[in-house]
Residue, then its C-alpha position, 0 to 999 in steps of 0.5 A: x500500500x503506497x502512502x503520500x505525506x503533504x508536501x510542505x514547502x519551507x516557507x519565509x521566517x516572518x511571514x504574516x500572510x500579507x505582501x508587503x512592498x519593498x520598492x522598486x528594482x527599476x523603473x524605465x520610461x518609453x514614449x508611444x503614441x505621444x505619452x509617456x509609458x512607465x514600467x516599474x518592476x516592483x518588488x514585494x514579499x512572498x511566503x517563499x521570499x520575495x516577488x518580483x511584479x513587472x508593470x507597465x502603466x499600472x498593469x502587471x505584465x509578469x511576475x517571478x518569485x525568488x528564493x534568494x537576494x541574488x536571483x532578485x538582483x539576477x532577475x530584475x537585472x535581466x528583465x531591465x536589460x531585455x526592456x533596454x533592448x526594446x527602446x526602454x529608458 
């Protein structure tokens, strides 16, 4: 007879059950269409760490969660750089 435990996942000392925003990571700025765009990836606290929010005019476009302060640098550092190539300032 095959027996299953619950997964537990190991989550962040601290967690109160409610993200809390950090800040921002980055914000870059692009025209279209004769206004100003702005992204902002934002960063907030997560059961397993921390969440990194891509929005671009107030609208979440994509979104990871990090285990660690290097993938948070590694991520947003990424995700700036692949807006940078599209035109972003």
């Amino acid at each position: 007879m095959l027996t299953t435990m619950p997964a537990r996942v190991a989550s962040r000392s601290g967690w109160n059950g409610q993200a809390v925003a950090v800040g921002d990571a980055f914000r870059v700025h692009k025209d279209r269409c004769g206004r100003q765009l702005e992204a902002a990836c934002r960063l907030v606290t997560h059961p397993l760490g921390w969440e990194l929010r891509l929005e671009i005019a107030g609208s979440l476009q994509r979104s990871q969660v990090c285990r660690s302060q290097d993938e948070v640098l590694d991520i947003s550092e990424q995700w700036k750089t692949a807006m940078i190539e599209r035109g972003w300032s």
